[in-house]
C-alpha positions as CSV (number, residue, x, y, z in Angstrom):
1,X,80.8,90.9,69.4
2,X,80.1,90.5,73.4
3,X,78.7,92.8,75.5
4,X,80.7,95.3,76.7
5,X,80.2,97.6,79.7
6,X,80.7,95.7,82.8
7,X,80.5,96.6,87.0
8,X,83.0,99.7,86.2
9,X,83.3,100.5,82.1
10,X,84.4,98.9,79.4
11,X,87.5,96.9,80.7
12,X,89.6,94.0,79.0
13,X,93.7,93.4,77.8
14,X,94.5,96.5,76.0
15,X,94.7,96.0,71.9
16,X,92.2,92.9,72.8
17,X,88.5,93.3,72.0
18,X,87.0,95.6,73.7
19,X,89.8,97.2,74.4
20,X,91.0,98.0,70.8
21,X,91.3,101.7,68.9
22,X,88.4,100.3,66.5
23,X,86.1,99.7,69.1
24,X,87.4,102.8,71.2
25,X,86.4,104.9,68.3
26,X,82.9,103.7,68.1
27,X,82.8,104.4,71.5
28,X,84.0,107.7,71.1
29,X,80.9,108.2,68.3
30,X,78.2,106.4,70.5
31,X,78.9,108.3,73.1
32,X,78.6,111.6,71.5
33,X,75.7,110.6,69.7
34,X,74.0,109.8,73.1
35,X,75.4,113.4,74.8
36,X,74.2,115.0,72.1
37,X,70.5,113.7,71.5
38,X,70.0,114.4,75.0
39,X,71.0,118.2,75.0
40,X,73.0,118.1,78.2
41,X,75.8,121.1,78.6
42,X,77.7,122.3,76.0
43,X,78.4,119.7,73.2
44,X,82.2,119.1,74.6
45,X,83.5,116.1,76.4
46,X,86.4,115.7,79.1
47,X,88.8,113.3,78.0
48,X,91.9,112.1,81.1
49,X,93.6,109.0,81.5
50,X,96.3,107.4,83.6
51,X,99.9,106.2,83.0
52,X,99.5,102.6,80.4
53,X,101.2,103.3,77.5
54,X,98.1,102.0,75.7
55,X,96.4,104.8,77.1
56,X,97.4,107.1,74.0
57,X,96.1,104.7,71.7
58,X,92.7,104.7,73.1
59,X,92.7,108.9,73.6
60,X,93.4,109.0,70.0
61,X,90.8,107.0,68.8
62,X,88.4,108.4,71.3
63,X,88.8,111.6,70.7
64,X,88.6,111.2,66.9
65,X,85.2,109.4,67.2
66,X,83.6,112.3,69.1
67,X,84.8,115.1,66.6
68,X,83.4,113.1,64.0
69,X,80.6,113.6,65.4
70,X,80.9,117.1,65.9
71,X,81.6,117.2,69.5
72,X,84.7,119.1,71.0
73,X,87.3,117.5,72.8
74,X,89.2,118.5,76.2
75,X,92.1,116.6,76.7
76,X,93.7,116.9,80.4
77,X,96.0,114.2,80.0
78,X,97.1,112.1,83.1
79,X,94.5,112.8,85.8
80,X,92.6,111.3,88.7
81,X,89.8,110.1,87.4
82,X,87.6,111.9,90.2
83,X,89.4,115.1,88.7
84,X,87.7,114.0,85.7
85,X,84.5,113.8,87.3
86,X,84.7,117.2,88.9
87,X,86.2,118.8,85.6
88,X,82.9,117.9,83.3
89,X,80.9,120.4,85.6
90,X,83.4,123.0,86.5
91,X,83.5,123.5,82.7
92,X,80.1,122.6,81.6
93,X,80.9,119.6,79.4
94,X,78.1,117.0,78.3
95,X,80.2,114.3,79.0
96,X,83.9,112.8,80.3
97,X,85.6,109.9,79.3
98,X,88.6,108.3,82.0
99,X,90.5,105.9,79.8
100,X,92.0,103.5,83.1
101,X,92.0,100.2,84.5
102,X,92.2,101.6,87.9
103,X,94.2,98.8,90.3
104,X,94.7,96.6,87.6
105,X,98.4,96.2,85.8
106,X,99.5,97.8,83.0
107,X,98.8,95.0,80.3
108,X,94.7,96.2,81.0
109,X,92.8,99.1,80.1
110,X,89.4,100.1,80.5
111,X,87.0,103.2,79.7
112,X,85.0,105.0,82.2
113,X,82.2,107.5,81.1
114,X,80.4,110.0,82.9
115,X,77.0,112.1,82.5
116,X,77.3,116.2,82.4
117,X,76.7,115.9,86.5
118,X,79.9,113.7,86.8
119,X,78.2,110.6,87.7
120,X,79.0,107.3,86.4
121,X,76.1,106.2,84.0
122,X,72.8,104.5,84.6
123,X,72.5,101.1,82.9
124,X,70.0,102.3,80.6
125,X,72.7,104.9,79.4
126,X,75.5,102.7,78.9
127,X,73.0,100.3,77.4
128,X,72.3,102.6,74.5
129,X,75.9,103.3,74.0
130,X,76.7,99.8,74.0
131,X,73.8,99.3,71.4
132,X,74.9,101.3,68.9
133,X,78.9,100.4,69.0
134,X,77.9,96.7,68.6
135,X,74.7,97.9,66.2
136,X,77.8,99.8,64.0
137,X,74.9,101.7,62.9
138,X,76.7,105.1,63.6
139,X,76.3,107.5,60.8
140,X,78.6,110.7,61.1
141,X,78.1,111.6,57.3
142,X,75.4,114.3,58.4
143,X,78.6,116.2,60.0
144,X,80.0,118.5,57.0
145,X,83.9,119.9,57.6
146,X,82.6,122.8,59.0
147,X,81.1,120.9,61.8
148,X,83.3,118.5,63.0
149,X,84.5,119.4,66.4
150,X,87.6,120.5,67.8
151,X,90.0,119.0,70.5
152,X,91.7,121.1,72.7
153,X,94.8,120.4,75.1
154,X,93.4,122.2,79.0
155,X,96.8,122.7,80.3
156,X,95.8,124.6,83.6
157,X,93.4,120.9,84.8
158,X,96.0,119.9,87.2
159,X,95.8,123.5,88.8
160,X,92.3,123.4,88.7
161,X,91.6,120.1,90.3
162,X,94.4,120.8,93.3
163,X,92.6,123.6,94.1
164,X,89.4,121.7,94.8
165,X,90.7,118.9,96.5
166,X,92.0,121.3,98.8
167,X,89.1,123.4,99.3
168,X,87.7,119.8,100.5
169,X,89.3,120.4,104.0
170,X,89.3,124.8,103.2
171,X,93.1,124.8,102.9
172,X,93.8,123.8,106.7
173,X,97.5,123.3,107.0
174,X,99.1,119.7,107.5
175,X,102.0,120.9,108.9
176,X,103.9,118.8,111.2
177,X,102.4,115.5,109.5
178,X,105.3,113.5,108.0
179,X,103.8,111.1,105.7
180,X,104.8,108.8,103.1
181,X,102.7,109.0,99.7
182,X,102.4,106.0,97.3
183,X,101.2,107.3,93.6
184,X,101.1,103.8,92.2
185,X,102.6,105.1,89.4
186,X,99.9,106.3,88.5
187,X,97.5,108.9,87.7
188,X,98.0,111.0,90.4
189,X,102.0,110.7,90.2
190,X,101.9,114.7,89.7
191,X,99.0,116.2,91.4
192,X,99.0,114.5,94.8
193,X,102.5,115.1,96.2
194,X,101.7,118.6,95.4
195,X,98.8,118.5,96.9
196,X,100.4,117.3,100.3
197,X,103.4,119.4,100.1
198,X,101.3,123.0,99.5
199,X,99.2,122.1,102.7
200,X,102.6,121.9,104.5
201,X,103.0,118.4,104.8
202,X,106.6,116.4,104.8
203,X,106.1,114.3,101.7
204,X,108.0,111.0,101.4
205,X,107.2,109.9,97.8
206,X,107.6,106.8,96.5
207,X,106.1,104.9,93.0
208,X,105.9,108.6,91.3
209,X,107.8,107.9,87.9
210,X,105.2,106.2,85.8
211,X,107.0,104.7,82.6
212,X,103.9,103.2,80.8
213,X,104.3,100.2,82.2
214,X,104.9,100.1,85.9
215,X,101.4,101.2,87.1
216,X,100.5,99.4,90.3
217,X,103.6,97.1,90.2
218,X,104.1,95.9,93.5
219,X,102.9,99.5,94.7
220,X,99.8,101.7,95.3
221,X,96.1,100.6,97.6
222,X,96.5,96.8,96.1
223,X,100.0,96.3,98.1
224,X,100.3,97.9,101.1
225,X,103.1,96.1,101.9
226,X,105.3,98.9,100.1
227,X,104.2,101.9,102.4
228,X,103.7,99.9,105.5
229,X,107.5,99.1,105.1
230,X,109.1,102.5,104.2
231,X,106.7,104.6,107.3
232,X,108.8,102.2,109.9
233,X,112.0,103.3,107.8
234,X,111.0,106.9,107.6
235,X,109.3,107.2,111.1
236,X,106.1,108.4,109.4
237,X,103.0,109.3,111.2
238,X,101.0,107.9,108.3
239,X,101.3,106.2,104.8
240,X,98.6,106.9,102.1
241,X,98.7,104.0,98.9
242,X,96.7,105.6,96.0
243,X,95.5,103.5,93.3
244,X,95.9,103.9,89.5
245,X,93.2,106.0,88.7
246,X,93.2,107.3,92.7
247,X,89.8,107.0,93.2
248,X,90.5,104.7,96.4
249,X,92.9,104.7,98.8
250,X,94.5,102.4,101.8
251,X,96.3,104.0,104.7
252,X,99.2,102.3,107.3
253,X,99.3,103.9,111.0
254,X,102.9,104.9,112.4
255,X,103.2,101.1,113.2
256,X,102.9,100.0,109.6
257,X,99.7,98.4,109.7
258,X,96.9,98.3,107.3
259,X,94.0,100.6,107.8
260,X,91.5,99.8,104.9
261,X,88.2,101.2,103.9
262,X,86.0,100.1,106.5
263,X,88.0,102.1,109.3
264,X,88.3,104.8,107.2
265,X,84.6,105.3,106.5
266,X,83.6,104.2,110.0
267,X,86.0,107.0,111.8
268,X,84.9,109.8,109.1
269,X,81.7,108.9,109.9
270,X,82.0,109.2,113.3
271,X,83.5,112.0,113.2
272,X,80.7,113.5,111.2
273,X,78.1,112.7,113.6
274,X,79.8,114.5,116.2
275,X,79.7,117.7,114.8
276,X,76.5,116.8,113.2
277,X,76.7,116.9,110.1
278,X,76.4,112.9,109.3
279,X,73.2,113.2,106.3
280,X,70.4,111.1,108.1
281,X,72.6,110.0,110.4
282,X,74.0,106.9,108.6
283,X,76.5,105.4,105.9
284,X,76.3,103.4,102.9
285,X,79.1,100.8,101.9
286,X,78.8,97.7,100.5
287,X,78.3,93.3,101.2
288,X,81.8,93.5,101.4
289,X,82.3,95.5,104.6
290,X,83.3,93.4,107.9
291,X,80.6,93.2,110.5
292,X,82.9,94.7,113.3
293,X,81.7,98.1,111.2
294,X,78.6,97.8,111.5
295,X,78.1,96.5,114.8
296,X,80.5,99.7,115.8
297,X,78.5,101.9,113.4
298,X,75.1,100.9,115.4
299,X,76.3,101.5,118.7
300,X,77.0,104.6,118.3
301,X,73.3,105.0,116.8
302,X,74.8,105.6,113.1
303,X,72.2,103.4,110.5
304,X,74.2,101.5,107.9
305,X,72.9,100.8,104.6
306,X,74.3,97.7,102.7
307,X,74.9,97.2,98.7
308,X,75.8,95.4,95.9
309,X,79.4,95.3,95.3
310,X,80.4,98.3,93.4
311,X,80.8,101.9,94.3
312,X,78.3,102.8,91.3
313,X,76.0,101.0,94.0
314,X,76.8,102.7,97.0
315,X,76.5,105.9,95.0
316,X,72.9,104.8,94.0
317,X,71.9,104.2,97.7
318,X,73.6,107.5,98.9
319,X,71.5,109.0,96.5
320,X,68.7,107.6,97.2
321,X,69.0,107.7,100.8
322,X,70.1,111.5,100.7
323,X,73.7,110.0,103.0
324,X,77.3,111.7,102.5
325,X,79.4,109.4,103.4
326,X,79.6,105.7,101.8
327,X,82.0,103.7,100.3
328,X,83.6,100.0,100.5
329,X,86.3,98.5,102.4
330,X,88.8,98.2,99.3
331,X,89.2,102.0,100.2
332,X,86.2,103.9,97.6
333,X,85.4,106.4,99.9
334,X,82.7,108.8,98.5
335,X,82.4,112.7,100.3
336,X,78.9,113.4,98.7
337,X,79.1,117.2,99.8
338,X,82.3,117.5,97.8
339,X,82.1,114.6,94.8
340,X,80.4,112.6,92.4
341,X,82.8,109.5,92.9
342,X,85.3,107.7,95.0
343,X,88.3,110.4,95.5
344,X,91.8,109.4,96.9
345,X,93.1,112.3,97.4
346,X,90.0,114.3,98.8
347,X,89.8,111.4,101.7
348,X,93.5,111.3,102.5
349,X,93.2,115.3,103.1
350,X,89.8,114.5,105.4
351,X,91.5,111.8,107.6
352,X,95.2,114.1,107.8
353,X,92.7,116.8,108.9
354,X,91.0,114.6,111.7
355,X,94.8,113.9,113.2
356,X,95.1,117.2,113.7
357,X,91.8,118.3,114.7
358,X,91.6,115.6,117.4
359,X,95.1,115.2,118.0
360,X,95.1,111.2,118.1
361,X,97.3,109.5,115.5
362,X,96.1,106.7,113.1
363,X,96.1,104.2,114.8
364,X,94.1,105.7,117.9
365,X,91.0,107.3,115.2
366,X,90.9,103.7,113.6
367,X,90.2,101.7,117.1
368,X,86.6,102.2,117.1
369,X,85.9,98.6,115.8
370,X,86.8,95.3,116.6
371,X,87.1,93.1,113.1
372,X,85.3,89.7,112.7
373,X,88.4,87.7,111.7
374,X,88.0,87.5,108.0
375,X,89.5,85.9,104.2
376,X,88.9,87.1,100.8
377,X,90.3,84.8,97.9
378,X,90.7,85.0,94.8
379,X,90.7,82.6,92.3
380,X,91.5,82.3,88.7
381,X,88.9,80.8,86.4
382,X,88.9,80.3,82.9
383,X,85.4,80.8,82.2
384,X,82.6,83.1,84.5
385,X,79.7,80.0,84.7
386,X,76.8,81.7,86.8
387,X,77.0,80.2,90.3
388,X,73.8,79.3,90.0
389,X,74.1,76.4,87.3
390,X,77.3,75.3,90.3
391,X,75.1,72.9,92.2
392,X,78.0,71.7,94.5
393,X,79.1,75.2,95.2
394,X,75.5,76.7,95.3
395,X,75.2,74.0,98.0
396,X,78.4,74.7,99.9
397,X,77.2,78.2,100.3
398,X,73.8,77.6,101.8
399,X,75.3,74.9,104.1
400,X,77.8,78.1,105.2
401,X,75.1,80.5,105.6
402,X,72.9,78.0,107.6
403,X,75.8,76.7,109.8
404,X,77.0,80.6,110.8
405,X,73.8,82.2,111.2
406,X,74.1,85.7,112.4
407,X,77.5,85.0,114.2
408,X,79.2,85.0,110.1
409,X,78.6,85.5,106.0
410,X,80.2,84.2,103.1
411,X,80.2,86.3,100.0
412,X,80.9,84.1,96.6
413,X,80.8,86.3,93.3
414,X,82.9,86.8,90.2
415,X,85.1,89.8,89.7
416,X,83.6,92.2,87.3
417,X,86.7,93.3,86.1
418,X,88.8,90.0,86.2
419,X,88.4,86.4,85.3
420,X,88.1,85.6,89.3
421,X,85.9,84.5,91.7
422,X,86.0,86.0,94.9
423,X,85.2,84.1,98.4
424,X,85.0,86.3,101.6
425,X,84.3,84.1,104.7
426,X,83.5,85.9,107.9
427,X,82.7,84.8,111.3
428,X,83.1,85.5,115.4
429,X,85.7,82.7,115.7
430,X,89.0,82.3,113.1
431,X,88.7,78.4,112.9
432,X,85.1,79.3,111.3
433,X,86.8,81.3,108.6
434,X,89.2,79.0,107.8
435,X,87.1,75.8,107.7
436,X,84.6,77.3,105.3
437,X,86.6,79.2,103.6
438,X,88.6,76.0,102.1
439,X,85.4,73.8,102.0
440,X,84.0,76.6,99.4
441,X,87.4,77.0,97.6
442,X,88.3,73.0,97.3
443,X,84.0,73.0,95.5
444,X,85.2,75.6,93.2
445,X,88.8,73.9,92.3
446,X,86.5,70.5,91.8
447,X,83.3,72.4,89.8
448,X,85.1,74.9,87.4
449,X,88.0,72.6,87.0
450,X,90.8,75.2,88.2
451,X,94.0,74.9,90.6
452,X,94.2,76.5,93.8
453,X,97.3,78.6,95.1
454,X,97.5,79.6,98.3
């Protein structure tokens, strides 16, 4: 067997190793196992998911793994999975499970865990777990029928988790906002047009009939092409693309252009340090962030801490750094004062509230920067050789890095949730970007033997 847990879970082709019901049980029984030896809340576990049909397959087995080992289960079915986060300590579990594959499509799934505080795990945590799945060395024999545990259906979650996502921005109305909403067909198909529509919003929805197998289809944060089009039809004032799992989120302004991540974080933060209440006055977000942030973010005297890519790295940083705002610019945008991980929903609420409160639309809050003219590819590979045994393209990078200076970056790396490899190219002038940026890809196409489509 090969390792499992990667940059975000346990993630693969559903009904493909690891994403199969045998190993989902395991997983289920190793983590319980874990909980359990470390005596952290009460010995229950939340369990939510989003809209793949394969997503029953893996609750099932889940959920019978952990009662075998004498932990209860809470089901809330289809749920955010930073509802999930903020359900394990509302109800004091020792544990949550989110069964997505956040922006991917629906032939993938993937298994998030969380501790009893609704973070995401250390690596020393999911190391253990993933020990004892690929050990097999889980005994659940010393658990008699009278201690196995029990699973239970929590049919008031949604309510529950609408509540706080509101109480994020204390119920202020959003009345006069017309907006258009994209669900991705996803997790939060139910819960966030609700959300919206009880703060008084007008509600446009669109990709809210999940049927197992249209998750992120040509919808949700990874195509803003679908909201961008439908707030010029509509004459919104704002479009909000949700992910799968809505832990991120992309915006469009009136005009129907892209606001990502980086805007979003830099005009919250901005808008924090007005009214003072920016934690050590500066952010977190992540290597893949444009510069035009952070030169904007250090004008206006806000300190900017940079990460591995990852929001389980920005979180670590936050934490560390005692900040309450981070995130990255593929629109994970972390509220520390309110959760534990990226929420969707909570920041579409905080930048609807900043209209109002300002009275400046979109387009007007996310002027603050001026973007270094920038290209992320991504290209298909067959196998994940470390970069570092790529002499050509190790090369190709330093060559970049030297020949930009401080003017420009180039980010190479391997998705850790597809077989990709990333190249971001950034610099002052556009010609830059482009010149590197196919240099580096044509080394790639040559060293790992793959074909280019642009």
């Amino acid at each position: 067997m090969k390792k499992l847990f990667g940059t975000d879970g346990v993630r693969g082709k559903a009904n493909t190793y690891p994403i199969t019901p045998e190993i989902a049980l395991l997983i289920g029984k190793a983590t319980a196992h874990v909980f359990q030896a470390a005596g952290l809340g009460e010995k229950k576990a939340i369990i939510g998911k989003d809209t793949r049909l394969s997503g029953y397959m893996l609750e099932t087995a889940i959920t019978s793994g952990m009662l075998s080992m004498g932990m209860d289960v809470l089901a809330v079915g289809p749920m955010p999975t930073p509802a999930v986060a903020n359900l394990i300590r509302s109800m004091g579990a020792s544990c949550g499970v989110m069964i997505t594959a956040s922006h991917n499509h629906a032939n993938d799934n993937g298994i998030k865990i969380f501790g009893h505080d609704g973070f995401k795990l250390p690596d020393a945590v999911e190391a253990e777990i993933e020990r004892h799945v690929l050990s097999g060395e889980i005994n659940s024999e010393h658990i008699d029928s009278s201690n196995i545990g029990k699973a239970y259906r929590i049919d008031d979650a949604r309510g529950r988790y609408i509540e706080f996502a509101k109480s994020s921005i204390r119920n202020r109305s959003l009345k006069g906002l017309k907006i258009v909403l994209d669900c991705a067909n996803g997790a939060a198909y139910y819960i966030a047009p609700l959300i919206f529509k009880e703060l008084g919003a007008e509600v446009i929805e669109t990709a809210a009939m999940p049927d197992g197998h249209n998750i992120n289809d040509r919808c949700g944060a990874t195509y803003s092409q679908h909201i961008s089009k439908l707030v010029k039809e509509h004459n919104a004032d704002v479009g909000i693309a949700l992910d799968g799992d809505a832990d991120r989120v992309i915006f469009c302004d009136a005009a129907g252009n892209e606001i990502n991540g980086d805007r979003i974080i830099g005009m919250c933060a901005l808008d924090y340090a007005k009214r003072g209440k920016l934690a050590g006055n500066r952010v977190v977000v992540t290597g893949m962030s444009n510069l035009g942030l952070i030169e904007a973010m250090e004008q206006n005297n806000i300190a900017v801490d940079v990460t591995a890519v990852g929001d389980r790295y920005v979180i670590e940083q936050m934490l560390k750094s005692g900040a309450n705002i981070g995130g990255e610019q593929s629109g994970h945008v972390i509220f520390m004062d309110y959760a534990t991980t990226g929420d969707g929903i909570v920041t579409a609420l905080h930048i609807l509230q900043l209209m109002i409160t300002r009275k400046k639309s979109l387009a007007e809050l996310a002027s603050f920067m001026t973007e270094f003219p920038q290209v992320l590819k991504n290209i298909d590979v067959i196998e994940k050789i470390p970069i570092s045994e790529l002499p050509k393209l190790s090369a190709v990078i330093d060559e970049c890095t030297r020949t930009l200076g401080s003017d420009g970056r180039t980010i190479v790396r391997y998705s850790g949730t597809e077989n990709k490899i990333r190249v971001l190219v950034e610099a002052r002038q556009a010609a830059d970007v482009e010149l590197w940026c196919n240099k580096i890809s044509a080394v790639i196409a040559q060293e790992l033997g793959v074909t280019i489509n642009d």
